[in-house]
BAKOLLO-347267 format. One record per residue (C-alpha): residue number from 1; residue in one letter; z, x, y. Coordinates in steps of 0.25 Angstrom, whole numbers, plus 5000, padded with zeros to 4 digits. Example, Ala and Ser with C-alpha at 12.3 -4.5 7.8 and 13.67 -1.06 7.14 Angstrom:
2
PT  seq  type  z  x  y
PT  1  A  5031  5049  4982
PT  2  S  5029  5055  4996
This chain:
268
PT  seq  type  z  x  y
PT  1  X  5000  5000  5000
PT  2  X  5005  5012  5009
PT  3  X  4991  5018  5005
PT  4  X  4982  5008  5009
PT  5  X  4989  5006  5023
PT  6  X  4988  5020  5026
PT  7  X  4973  5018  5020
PT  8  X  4972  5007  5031
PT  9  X  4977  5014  5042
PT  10  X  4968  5027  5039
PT  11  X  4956  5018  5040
PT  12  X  4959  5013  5054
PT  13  X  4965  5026  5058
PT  14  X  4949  5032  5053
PT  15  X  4941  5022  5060
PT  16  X  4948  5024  5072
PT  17  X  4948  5039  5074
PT  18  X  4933  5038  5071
PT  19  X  4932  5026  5082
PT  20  X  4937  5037  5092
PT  21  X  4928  5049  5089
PT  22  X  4914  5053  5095
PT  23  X  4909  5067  5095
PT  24  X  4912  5076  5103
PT  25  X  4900  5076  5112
PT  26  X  4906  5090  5122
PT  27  X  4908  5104  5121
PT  28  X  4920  5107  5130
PT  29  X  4931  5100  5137
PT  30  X  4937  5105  5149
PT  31  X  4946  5101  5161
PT  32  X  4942  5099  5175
PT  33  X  4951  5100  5187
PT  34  X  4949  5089  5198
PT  35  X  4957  5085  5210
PT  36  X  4970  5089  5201
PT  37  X  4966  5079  5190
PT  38  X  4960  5087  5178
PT  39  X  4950  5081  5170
PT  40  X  4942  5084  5156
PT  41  X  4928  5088  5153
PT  42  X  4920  5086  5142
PT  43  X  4909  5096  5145
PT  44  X  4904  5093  5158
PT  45  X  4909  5078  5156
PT  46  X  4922  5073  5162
PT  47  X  4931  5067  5152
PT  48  X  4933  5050  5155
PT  49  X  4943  5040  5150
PT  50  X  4938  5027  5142
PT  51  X  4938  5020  5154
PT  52  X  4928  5030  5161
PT  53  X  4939  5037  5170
PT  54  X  4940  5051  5172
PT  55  X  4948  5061  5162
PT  56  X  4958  5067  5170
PT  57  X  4972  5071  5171
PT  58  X  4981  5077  5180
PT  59  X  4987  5088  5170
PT  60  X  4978  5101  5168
PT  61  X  4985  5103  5154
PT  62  X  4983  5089  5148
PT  63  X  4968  5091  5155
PT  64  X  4966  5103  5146
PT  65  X  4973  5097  5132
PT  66  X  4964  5086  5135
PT  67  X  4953  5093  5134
PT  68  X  4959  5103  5122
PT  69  X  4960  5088  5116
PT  70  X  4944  5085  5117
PT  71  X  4940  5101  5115
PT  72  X  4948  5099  5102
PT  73  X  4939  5087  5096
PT  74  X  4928  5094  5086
PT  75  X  4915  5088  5082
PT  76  X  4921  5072  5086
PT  77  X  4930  5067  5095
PT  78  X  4942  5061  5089
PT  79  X  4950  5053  5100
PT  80  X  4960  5050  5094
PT  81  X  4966  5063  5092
PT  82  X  4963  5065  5109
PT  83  X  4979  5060  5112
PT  84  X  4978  5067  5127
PT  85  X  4965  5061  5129
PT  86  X  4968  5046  5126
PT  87  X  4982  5048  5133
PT  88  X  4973  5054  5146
PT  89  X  4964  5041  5144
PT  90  X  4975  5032  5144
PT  91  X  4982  5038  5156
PT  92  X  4969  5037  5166
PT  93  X  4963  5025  5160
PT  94  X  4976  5017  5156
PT  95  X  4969  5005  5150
PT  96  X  4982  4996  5149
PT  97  X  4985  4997  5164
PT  98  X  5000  5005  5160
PT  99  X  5007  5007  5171
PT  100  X  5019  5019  5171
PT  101  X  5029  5010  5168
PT  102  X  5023  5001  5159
PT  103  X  5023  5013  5150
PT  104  X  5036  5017  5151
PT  105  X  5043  5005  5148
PT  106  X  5033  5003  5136
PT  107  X  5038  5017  5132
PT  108  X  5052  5013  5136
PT  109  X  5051  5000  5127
PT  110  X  5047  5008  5116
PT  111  X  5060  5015  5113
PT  112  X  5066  5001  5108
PT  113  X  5055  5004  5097
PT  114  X  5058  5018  5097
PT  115  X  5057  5026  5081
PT  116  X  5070  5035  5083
PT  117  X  5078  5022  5084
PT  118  X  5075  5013  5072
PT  119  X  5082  5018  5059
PT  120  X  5083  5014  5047
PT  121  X  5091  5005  5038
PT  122  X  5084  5005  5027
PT  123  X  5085  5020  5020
PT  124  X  5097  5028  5026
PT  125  X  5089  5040  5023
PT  126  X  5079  5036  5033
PT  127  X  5089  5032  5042
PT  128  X  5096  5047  5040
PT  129  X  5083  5054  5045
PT  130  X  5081  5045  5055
PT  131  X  5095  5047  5062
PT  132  X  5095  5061  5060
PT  133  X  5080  5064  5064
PT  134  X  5080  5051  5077
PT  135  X  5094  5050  5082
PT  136  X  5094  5065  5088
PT  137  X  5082  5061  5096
PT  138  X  5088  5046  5099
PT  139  X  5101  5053  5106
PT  140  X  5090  5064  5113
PT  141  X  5086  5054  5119
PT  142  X  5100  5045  5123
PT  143  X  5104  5059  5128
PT  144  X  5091  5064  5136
PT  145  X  5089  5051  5144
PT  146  X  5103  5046  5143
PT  147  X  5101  5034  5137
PT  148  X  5106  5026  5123
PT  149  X  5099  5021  5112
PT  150  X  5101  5015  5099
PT  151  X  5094  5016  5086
PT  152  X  5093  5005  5076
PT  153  X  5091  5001  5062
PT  154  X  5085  4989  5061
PT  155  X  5072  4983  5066
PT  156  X  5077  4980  5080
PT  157  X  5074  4988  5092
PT  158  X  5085  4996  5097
PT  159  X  5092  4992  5110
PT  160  X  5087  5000  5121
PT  161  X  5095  5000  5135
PT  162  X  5090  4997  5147
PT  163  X  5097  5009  5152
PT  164  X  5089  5018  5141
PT  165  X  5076  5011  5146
PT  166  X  5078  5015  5159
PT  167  X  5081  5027  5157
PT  168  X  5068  5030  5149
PT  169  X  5060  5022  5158
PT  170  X  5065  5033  5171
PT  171  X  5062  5043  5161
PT  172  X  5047  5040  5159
PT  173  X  5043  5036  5172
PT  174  X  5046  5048  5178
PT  175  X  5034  5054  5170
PT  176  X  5019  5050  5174
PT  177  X  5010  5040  5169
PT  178  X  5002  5049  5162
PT  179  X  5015  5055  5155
PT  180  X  5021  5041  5149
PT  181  X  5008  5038  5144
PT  182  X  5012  5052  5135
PT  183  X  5025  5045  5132
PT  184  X  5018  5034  5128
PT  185  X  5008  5038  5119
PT  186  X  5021  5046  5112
PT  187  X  5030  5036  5110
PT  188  X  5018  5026  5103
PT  189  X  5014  5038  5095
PT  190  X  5028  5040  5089
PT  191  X  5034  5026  5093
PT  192  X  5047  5034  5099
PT  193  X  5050  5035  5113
PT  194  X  5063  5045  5110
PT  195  X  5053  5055  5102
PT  196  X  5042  5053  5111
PT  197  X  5052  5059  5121
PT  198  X  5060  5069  5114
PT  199  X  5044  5075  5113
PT  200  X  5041  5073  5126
PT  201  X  5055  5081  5130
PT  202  X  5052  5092  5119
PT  203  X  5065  5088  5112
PT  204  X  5056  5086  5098
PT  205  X  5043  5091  5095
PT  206  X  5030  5081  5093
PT  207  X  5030  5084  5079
PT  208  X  5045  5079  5078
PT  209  X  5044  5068  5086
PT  210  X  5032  5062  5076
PT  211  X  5041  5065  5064
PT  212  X  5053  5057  5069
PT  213  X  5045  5047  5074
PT  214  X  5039  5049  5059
PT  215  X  5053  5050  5053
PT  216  X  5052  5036  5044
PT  217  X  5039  5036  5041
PT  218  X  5040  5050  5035
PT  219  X  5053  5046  5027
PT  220  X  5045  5035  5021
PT  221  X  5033  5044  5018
PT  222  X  5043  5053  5011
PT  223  X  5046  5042  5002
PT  224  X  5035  5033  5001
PT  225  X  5024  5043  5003
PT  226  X  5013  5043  5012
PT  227  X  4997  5045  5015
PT  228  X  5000  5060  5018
PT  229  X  4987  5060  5026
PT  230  X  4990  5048  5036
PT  231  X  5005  5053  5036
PT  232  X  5001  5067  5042
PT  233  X  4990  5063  5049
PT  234  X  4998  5050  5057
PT  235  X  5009  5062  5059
PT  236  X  5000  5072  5066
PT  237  X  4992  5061  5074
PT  238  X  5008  5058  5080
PT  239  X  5010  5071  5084
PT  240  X  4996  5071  5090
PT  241  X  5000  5059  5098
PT  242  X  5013  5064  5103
PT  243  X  5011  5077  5106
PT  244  X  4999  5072  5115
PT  245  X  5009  5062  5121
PT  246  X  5019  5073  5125
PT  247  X  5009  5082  5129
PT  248  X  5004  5072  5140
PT  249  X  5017  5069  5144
PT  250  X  5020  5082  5148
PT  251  X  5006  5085  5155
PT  252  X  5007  5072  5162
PT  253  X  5022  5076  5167
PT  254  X  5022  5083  5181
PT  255  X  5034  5077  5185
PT  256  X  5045  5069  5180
PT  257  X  5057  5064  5189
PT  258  X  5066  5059  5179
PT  259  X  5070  5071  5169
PT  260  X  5082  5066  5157
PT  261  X  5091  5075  5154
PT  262  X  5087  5088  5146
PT  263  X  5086  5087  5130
PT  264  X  5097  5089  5122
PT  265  X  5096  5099  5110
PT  266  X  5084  5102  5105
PT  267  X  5080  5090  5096
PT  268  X  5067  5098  5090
């Protein structure tokens, strides 16, 4: 049964990837510099969003991993795997009219659904590895930003206080746009707000925070077995998706006004 889903899965996931590939039709891609925005070049040709706007961003770094991102394609171009290019195409054309703030409080929501919280209570070995694997990150997070949470057992959200919102919300909006579409695209990659931030602050590495946010879905492989092929593969498609997340979070971050307190310990 297992199989066939997974079977099911592939299938899509296949005709997908192939829906967003075309071959690579240029030689080079470069940066060029323009009234302090930077913008990509395919050639001699200017990179463009969907919608027909103009490629460009405001950090020369991300400028040059984008276009590391489109010099690595080979003979086609697999989009899918371009996580800095469709994040840039988001930002610039933004086709669901998020503003700032809409964002952040969709992020902020998020944490009532948040992985590190919802144990188990159903095998106490599960539940062993998930308190001693989650619950450091959880009170990382009560101590850095001063807030409380609770973890539960059961299907029900957690309560999360209004005070903790807030708190979050301060946190987030004192980054850019650009930045807490990052933090977006993290947290629905690894449905975790707290891992998305203890990456973002450098307190675990990306390949940590995918295997804790992996943590029950690899106990049950352990027992139950898995497709090892879509296993690794879902794996490193995560951590491809959050390390492009945090890397545009900290290219897009010139300036933050709200800073919580340092990291205590060294969690990684």
């Amino acid at each position: 049964m297992h199989y066939f889903k997974y079977k099911r899965f592939a299938t899509a996931f296949s005709i997908v990837r192939n829906m967003a590939t075309v071959k690579r039709f240029y030689r080079k891609a470069n940066i060029l510099s323009s009234s302090g925005k930077f913008e990509i070049t395919l050639d001699q040709r200017k990179l463009k969003t969907p919608q027909g706007k103009i490629f460009e961003v405001d950090s020369k770094p991300l400028a040059l991993a984008i276009a590391a991102e489109w010099d690595s394609q080979k003979e086609v171009i697999d989009r899918s795997n371009m996580h800095l290019t469709a994040l840039c195409n988001t930002v610039i054309d933004n086709p669901h009219k998020h503003t700032k703030l809409d964002m952040v409080n969709y992020i902020v929501n998020c944490l009532e659904m948040d992985t590190v919280l919802f144990h188990s209570n159903e095998s106490d070995e599960l539940y062993k590895l998930q308190t001693e694997n989650w619950d450091p990150l959880v009170q990382w997070f009560c101590d850095n930003y001063s807030v409380n949470l609770t973890k539960t057992k059961s299907i029900e959200t957690p309560t999360v206080p209004i005070e903790t919102k807030a708190v979050l919300i301060r946190h987030l909006m004192s980054y850019n746009c650009s930045a807490v579409h990052g933090f977006m695209y993290g947290v629905d990659a690894i449905k975790s707000v707290i891992l998305t931030l203890a990456a973002a602050e450098r307190v675990i590495s990306i390949q940590e925070a995918v295997k804790l946010s992996r943590l029950e879905e690899d106990f049950q492989a352990s027992h139950w077995g898995s497709v090892e092929w879509f296993h690794d593969q879902n794996k490193y498609d995560l951590q491809a998706r959050l390390a492009a997340a945090i890397l545009f979070v900290h290219l897009n971050s010139y300036s933050v006004t709200y800073r919580p307190k340092s990291n205590i310990g060294n969690m990684g």
